[in-house]
C-alpha positions as CSV (number, residue, x, y, z in Angstrom):
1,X,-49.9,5.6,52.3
2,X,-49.2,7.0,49.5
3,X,-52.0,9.5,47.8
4,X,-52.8,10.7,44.4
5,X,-50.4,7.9,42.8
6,X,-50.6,8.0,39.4
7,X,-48.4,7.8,36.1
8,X,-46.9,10.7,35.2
9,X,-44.8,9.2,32.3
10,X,-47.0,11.3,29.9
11,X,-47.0,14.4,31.8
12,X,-44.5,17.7,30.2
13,X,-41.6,19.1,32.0
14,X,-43.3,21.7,33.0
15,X,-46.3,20.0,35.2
16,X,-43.1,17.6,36.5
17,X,-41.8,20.8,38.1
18,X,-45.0,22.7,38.9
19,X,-45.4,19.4,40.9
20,X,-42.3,19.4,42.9
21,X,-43.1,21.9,45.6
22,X,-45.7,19.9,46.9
23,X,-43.9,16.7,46.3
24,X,-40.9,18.4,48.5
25,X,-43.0,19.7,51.1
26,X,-45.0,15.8,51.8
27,X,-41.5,14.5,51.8
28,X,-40.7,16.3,54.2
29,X,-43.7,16.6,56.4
30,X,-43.7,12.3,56.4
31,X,-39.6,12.8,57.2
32,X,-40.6,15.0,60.2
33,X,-43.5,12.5,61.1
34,X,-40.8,9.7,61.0
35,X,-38.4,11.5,63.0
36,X,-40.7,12.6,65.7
37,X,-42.1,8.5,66.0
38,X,-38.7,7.3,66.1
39,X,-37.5,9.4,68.7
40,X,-40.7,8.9,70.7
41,X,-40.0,5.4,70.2
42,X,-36.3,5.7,71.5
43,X,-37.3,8.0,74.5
44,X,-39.5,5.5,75.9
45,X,-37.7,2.1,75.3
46,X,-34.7,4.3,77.0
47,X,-36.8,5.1,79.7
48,X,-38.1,1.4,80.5
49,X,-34.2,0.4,79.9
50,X,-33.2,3.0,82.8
51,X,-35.2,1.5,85.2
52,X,-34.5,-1.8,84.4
53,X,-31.0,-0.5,85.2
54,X,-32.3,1.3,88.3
55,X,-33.7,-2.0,89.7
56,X,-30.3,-3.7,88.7
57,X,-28.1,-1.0,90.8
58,X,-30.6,-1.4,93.3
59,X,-29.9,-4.7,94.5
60,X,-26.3,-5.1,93.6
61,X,-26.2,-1.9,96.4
62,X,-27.9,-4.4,98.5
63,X,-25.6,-6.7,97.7
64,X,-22.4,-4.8,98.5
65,X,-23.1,-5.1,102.4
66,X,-23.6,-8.6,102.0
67,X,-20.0,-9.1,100.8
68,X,-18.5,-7.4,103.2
69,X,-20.1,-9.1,106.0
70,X,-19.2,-12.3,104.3
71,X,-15.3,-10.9,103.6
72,X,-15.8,-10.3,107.8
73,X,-17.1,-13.6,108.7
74,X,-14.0,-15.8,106.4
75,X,-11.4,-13.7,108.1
76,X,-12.8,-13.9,111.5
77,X,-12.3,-17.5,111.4
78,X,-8.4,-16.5,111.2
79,X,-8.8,-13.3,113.7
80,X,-10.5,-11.9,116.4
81,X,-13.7,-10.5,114.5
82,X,-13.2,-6.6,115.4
83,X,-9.5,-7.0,113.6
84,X,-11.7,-9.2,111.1
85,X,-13.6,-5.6,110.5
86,X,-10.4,-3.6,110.6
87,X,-8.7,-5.3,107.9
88,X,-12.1,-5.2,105.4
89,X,-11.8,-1.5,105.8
90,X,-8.9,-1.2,105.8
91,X,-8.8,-3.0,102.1
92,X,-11.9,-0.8,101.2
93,X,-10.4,2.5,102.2
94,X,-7.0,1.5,100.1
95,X,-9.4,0.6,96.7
96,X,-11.1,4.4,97.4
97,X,-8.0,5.2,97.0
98,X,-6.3,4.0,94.5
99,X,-9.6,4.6,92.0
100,X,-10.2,8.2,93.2
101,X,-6.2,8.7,91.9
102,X,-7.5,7.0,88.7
103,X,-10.3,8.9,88.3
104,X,-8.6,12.3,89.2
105,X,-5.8,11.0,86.6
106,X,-8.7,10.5,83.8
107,X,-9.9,14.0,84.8
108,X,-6.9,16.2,84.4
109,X,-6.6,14.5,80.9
110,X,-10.6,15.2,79.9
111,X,-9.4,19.3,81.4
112,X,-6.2,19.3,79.2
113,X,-8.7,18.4,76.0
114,X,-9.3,21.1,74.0
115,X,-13.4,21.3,73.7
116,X,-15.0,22.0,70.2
117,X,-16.4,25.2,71.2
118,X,-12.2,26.4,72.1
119,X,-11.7,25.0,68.8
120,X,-14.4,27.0,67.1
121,X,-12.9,30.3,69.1
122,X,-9.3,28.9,67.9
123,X,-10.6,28.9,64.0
124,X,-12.5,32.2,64.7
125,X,-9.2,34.3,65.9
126,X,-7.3,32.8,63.5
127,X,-9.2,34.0,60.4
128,X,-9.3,37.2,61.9
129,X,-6.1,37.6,62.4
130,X,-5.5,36.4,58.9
131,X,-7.7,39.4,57.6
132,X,-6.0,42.2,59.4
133,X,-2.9,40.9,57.7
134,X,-4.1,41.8,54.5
C-alpha cells in the first residue's frame, strides 16, 4: 500500500521538504479515497437498515387492526358488540388527542428555538452595529 518506502534517515533537510508536497498531496488523495469508501459503506448498510425497518412498520401496521378487533371482541363479551366498537373508538379518538396536544406542545417549543442561521444573523448585526459605533 504504501510505495516508494525507503529510509530517508540520510537524506538533507532540504530533499525532506522538496518531498513534502507530494507526501501531502497522497495523504490526502488516500484521505479522500477513505472518506468516499466509508461513506459508500454507510449509505448502503443504512439503506438495507431502512428496509429492514420498512418491513418492521409494515407488519406492526398490520398488526394494529388486529388489536383493535381483539380490544372489540374482550369488551363485547361485557356489551352489545356495536357499543363494544363505540367504546374502542372512542378510547382511540381520546389517545389522538391527547398526543396531537403533545406533539403541538413539542412543536411550539422547536418554533421558539432560536436556529443557528438566526444566530449567525444575530452575531452578524451585532458586529456591525459594534463598527458604526466607532
Amino acid at each position: 500500500m504504501v510505495k516508494d518506502y525507503r529510509d530517508r534517515a540520510d537524506d538533507s533537510l532540504l530533499t525532506l521538504l522538496g518531498d513534502l508536497p507530494d507526501l501531502v498531496s497522497r495523504l490526502v488523495k488516500a484521505e479522500i479515497d477513505a472518506a468516499k469508501t466509508w461513506i459508500s459503506r454507510t449509505a448502503k448498510d443504512a439503506g438495507i437498515g431502512s428496509v429492514w425497518f420498512l418491513i418492521a412498520l409494515f407488519f406492526l401496521f398490520w398488526t394494529v387492526p388486529v388489536i383493535l378487533v381483539f380490544a372489540i371482541a374482550g369488551l363485547s363479551s361485557w356489551f352489545p358488540v356495536w357499543l363494544s366498537a363505540i367504546i374502542t373508538f372512542g378510547i382511540l379518538l381520546l389517545a389522538v388527542l391527547v398526543f396531537a396536544a403533545l406533539g403541538i406542545l413539542k412543536f411550539r417549543k422547536v418554533l421558539r428555538r432560536e436556529n443557528p442561521a438566526q444566530a449567525v444573523a444575530t452575531d452578524v448585526r451585532i458586529v456591525k452595529e459594534a463598527g458604526n459605533g466607532r
